[in-house]
VOGU-3710 file (C-alpha; in Angstrom, 3 decimals, decimal comma):
1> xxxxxxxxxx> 72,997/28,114/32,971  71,304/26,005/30,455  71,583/22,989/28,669  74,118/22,454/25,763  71,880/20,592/23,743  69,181/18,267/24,039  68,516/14,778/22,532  65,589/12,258/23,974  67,888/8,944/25,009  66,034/6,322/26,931
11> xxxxxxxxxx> 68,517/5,810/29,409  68,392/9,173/30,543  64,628/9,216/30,484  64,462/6,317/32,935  66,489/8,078/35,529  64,539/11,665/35,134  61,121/10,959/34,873  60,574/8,062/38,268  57,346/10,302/40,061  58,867/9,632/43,925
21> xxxxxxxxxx> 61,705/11,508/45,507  64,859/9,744/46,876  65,419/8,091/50,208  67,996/9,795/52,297  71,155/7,954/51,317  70,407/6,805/47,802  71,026/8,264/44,365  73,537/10,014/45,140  76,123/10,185/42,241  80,079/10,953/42,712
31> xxxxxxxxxx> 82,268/12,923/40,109  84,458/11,335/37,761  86,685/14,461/37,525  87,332/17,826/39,160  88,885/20,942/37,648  91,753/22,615/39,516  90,697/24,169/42,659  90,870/27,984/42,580  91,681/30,345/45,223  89,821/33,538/46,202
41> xxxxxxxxxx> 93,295/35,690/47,348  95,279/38,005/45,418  98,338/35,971/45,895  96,713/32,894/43,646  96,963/32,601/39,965  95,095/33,749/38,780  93,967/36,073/41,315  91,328/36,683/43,539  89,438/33,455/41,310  85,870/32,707/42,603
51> xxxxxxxxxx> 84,548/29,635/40,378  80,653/30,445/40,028  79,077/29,257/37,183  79,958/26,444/34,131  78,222/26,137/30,540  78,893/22,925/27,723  79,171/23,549/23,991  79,528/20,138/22,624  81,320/19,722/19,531  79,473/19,559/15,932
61> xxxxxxxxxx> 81,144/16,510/14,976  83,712/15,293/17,666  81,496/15,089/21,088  84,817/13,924/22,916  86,302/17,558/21,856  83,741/19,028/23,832  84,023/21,594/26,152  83,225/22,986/29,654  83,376/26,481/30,339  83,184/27,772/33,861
71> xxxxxxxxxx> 83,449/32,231/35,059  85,962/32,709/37,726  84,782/35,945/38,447  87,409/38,275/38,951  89,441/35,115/38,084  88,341/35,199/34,387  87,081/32,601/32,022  88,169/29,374/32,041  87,794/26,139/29,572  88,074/22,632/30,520
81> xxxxxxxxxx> 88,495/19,822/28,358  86,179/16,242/29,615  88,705/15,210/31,980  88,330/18,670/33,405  91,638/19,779/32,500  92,088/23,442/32,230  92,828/24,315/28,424  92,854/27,960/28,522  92,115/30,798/30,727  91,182/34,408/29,678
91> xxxxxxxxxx> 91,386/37,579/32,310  88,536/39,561/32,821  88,847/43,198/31,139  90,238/46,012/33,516  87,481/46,278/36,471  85,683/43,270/34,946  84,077/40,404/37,350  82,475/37,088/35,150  79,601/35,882/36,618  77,223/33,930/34,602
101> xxxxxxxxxx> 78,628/32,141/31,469  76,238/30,303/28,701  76,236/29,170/25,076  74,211/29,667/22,101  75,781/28,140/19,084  79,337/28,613/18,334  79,385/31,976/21,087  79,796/31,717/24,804  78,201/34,946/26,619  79,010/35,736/29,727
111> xxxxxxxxxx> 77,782/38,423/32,428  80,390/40,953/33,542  79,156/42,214/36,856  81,741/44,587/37,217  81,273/46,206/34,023  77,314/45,722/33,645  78,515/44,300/29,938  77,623/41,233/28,253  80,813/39,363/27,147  80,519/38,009/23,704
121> xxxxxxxxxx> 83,660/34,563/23,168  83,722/32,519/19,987  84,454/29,141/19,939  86,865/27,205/17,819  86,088/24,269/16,635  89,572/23,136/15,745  91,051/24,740/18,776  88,981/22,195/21,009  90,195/19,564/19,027  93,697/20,108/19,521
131> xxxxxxxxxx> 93,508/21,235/23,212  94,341/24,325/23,017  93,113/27,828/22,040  89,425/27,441/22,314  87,727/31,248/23,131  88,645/34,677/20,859  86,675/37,895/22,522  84,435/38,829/19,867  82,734/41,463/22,331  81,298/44,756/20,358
141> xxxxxxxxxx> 83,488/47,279/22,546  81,050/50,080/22,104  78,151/47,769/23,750  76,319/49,506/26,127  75,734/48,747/29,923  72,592/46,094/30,227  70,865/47,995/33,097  73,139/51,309/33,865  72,532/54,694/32,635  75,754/55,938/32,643
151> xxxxxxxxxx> 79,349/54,783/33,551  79,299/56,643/36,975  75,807/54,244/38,079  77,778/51,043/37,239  80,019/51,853/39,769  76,839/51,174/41,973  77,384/47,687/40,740  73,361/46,703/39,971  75,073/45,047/37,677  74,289/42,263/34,603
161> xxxxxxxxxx> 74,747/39,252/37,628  72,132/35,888/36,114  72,439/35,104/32,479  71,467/32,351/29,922  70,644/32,221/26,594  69,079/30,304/23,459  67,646/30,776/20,407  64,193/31,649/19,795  62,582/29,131/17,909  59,947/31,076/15,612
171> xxxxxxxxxx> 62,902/33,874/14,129  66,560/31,812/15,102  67,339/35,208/17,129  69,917/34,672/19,785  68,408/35,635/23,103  70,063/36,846/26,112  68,373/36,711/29,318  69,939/38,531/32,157  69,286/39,651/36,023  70,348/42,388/37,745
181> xxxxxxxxxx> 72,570/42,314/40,932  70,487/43,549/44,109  67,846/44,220/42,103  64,190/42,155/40,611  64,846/43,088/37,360  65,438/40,524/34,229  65,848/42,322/30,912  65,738/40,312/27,633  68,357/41,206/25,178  69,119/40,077/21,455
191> xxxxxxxxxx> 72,848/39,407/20,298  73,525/41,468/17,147  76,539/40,168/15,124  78,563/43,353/13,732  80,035/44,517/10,264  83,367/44,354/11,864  83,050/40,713/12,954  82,230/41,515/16,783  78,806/41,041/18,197  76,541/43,081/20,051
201> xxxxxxxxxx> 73,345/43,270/21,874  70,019/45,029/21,725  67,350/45,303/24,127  63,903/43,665/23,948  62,611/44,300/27,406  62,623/43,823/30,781  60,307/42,896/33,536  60,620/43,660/37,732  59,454/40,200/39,744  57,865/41,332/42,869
211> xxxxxxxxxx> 60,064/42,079/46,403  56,649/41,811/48,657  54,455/38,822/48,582  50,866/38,646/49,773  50,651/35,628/52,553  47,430/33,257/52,765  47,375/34,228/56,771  47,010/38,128/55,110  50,332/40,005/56,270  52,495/41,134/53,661
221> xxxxxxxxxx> 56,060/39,491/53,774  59,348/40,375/52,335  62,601/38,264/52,367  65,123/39,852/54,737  68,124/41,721/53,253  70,542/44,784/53,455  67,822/47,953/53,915  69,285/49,162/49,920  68,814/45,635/48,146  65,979/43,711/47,179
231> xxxxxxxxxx> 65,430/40,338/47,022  67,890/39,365/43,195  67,314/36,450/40,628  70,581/34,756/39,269  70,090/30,909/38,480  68,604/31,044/35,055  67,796/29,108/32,080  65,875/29,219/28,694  63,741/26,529/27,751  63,646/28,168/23,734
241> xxxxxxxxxx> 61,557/24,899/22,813  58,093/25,948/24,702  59,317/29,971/24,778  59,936/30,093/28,867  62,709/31,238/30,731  63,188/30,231/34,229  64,891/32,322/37,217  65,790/31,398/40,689  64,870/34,307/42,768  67,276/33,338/45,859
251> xxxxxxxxxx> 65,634/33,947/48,899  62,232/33,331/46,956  62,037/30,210/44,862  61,685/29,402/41,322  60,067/31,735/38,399  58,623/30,728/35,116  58,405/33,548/32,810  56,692/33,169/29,235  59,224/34,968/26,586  58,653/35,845/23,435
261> xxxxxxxxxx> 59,968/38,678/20,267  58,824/41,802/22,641  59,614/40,421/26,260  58,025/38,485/28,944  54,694/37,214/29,894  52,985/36,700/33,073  55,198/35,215/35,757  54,291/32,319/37,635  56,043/31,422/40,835  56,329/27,356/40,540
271> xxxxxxxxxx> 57,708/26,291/43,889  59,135/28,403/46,819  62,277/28,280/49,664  61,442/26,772/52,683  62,027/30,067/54,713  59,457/31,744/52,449  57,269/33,717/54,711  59,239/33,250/57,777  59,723/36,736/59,756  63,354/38,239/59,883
281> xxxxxxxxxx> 64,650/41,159/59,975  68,087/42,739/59,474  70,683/43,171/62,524  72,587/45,958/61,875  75,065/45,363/64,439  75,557/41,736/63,436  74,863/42,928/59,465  73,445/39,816/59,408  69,449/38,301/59,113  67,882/37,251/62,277
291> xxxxxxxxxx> 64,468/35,308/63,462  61,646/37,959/64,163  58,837/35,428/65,141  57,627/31,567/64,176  57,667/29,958/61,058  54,257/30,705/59,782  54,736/27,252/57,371  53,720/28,871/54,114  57,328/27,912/52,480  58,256/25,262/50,540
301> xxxxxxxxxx> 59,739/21,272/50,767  62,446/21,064/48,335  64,633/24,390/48,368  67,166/26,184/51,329  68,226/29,302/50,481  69,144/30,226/48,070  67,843/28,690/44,847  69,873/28,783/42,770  71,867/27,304/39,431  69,060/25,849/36,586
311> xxxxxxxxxx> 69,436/23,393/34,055  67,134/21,612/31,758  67,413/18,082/30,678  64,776/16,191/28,531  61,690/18,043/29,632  63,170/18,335/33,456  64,427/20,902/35,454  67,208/20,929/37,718  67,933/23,139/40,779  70,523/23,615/42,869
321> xxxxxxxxxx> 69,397/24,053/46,933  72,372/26,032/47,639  71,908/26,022/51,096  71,432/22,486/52,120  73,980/21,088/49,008  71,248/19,393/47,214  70,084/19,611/43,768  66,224/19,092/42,677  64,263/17,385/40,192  61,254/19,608/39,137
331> xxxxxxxxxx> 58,982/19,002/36,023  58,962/21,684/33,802  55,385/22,767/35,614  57,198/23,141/38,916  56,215/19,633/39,957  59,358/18,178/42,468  60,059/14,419/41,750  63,373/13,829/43,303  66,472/15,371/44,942  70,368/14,038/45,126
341> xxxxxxxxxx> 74,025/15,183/46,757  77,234/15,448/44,594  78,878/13,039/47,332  82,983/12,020/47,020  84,187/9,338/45,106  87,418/7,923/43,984  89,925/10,900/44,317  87,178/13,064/44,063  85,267/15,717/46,530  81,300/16,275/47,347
351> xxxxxxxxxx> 80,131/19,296/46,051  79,044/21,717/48,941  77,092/25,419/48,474  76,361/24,757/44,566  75,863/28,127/42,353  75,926/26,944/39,185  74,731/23,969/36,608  74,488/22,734/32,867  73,169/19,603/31,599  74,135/18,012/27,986
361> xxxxxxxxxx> 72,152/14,517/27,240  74,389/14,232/24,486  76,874/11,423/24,280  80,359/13,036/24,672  82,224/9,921/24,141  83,534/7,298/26,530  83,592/9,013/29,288  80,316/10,845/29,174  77,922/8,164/27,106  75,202/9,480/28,154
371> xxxxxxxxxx> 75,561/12,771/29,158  77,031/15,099/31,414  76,501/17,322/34,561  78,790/19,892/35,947  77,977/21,816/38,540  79,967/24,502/40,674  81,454/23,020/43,987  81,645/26,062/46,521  83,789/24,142/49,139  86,733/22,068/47,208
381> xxxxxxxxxx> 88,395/19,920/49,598  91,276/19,901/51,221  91,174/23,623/51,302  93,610/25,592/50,430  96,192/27,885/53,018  97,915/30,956/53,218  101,596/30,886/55,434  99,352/30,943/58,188  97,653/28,456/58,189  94,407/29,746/57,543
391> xxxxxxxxxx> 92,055/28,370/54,922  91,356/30,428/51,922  87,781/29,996/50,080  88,323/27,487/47,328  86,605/26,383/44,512  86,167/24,212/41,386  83,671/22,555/38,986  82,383/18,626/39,422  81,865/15,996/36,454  79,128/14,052/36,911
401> xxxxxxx> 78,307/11,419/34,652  74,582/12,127/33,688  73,121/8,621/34,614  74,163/8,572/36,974  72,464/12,065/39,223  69,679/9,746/39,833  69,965/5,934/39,210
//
């Protein structure tokens, strides 16, 4: 979840920077175009597809050829052409579930929780332009698992689950930034292009965010989860420019992470959930998360659980409140300065339970002059049914027209 590339444009800058957040009601753009909605149930095609999380690579010298790629998870891979029509799709490999998908240059990576693998794509050029083929699987088969020892501990599934990537700026390495399913743990990783024409990756280095904070009234707090997991990171995105990578620890809030040729840095948590510090504890009966006392008001004002998708935009930082359907407006320092819905429009839906996001301030053409947003919609309406009658979970990916996410 990053940005495809960035270019300063005025208009753009006008919207992002205003200092006060919005009124209930207002700035609140509409899509101008939907993907297909996809259906989590073996009986769709393709199968059992979960949209999660899109990426942009924008074309080196036709921006309306630009494309939108968006994981499926055990759906696949899917690219989408500006009017969000679905160009191609790619299965995932046997056991394979696509998480996270991002782009650094002409490659689209892409985490494969099921495998613990990072998925390596190239992108054709000419194949965008003609609307068809756009993705060949240039993945190193004898890459190794990102966190997993062995074969036997990925069928644990702690699992490659976050991902984005960029370039560093001092060497032009490719970085990969992953997290790990159930787990704290973000590991850095380096794409490694191979004699055989496949690429690769090598490990730089991880680092484990903590799973117990310290709270200003003294008591020690965790978030509240399954006894075996901790509290995971998945919404992530580099900003290569100033060497910082930023991870949405779910039930947590928002992580900025210096990165750099060995690793990470100190991390620095910029703003946090609402329900930070608020006692819970785990039902077993119910399996679910339950109040174990007052709010102790040590959370956050911007953020439900979970925090989730990033994406970076002229110096800004966008988040998606997953569990409100809002997005934020941070500064990169963590600073909040506005917040918006995805609401319907014309033939289009609102965007409900958001996962992922990715920002281009390029001009894509006439439809997208000054940028784009597309974000994951976890509740496409109408839903669809089986013979029943009952609704099956169903899912897509929004266009937004940049300028207009906050007028």
């Amino acid at each position: 979840m990053r940005i495809a590339a960035l270019l300063p444009l005025p208009l753009l800058a006008a919207s992002l920077l205003a200092a006060v957040p919005a009124e209930a009601g207002q700035n609140n753009p509409s899509p101008v175009a939907q993907t297909r909605a996809y259906v989590d149930d073996k009986g769709a095609d393709p199968a059992n597809a979960d949209a999660d999380d899109p990426a942009i690579w924008v074309h080196p010298k036709n921006p309306s050829a630009s494309v939108v790629l968006g994981t499926l998870k055990e759906g696949g891979l899917a690219a989408f052409d500006l009017k969000a029509r679905q160009l191609q799709h790619l299965a995932v490999p046997e056991g394979g579930r696509f998480n996270n998908v991002d782009v650094v240059g002409d490659l689209a990576v892409v985490s494969d929780r099921g495998r613990d693998r990072v998925r390596v794509y190239r992108i054709d050029p000419a194949g965008a332009a003609a609307g068809s083929r756009v993705l060949r699987d240039v993945t190193d088969p004898s890459a190794p698992p990102v966190f997993s020892a062995s074969e036997s501990e990925v069928d644990e599934q702690r699992t490659a689950y976050g991902l984005t990537a960029g370039r560093d700026p001092r060497t032009g390495a490719r970085w990969v930034a992953v997290t790990r399913r159930h787990e704290t743990r973000v590991a850095l990783l380096r794409l490694v292009d191979k004699a055989d024409g496949t690429v690769g990756t090598a490990p730089i280095g991880t680092i484990d965010l903590p799973s117990e904070f310290r709270l200003p009234n003294g008591k020690t707090w965790s978030p509240c989860g399954e006894p075996d997991e901790r509290p995971q990171l998945e919404g992530s995105v580099l900003d290569t420019a100033n060497r910082v990578l930023y991870t949405a620890q779910e039930d947590v809030g928002i992580w900025r992470i210096p990165v750099h040729g060995a690793g990470f840095g100190r991390p620095e948590l910029i703003d946090k959930v609402r329900s930070f510090g608020v006692p819970q504890r785990f039902d077993e009966a119910t399996e679910e998360c339950v109040a174990d006392g007052p709010d102790p008001g040590f959370g956050g004002k911007w953020l439900t659980a979970d925090a989730e998708g990033l994406a970076l935009a002229d110096g800004k930082l966008l988040a998606s409140s997953q569990g409100d359907s809002r997005f934020v407006v941070y500064d990169r320092d963590g600073t909040p300065r506005r917040d918006f819905r995805v609401v319907a429009g014309r033939g289009t839906d609102s965007v409900e339970h958001s996962d992922g996001a990715a920002i281009t301030t390029r001009p894509l053409g006439p439809l997208f002059p000054h940028g784009l947003l597309v974000v994951h919609d976890g509740e496409r309406r109408p839903a669809t049914t089986d013979p029943s009658g009952e609704e099956l979970a169903t899912t897509g990916f929004a266009f937004v027209r940049l300028e207009t996410a906050v007028r």
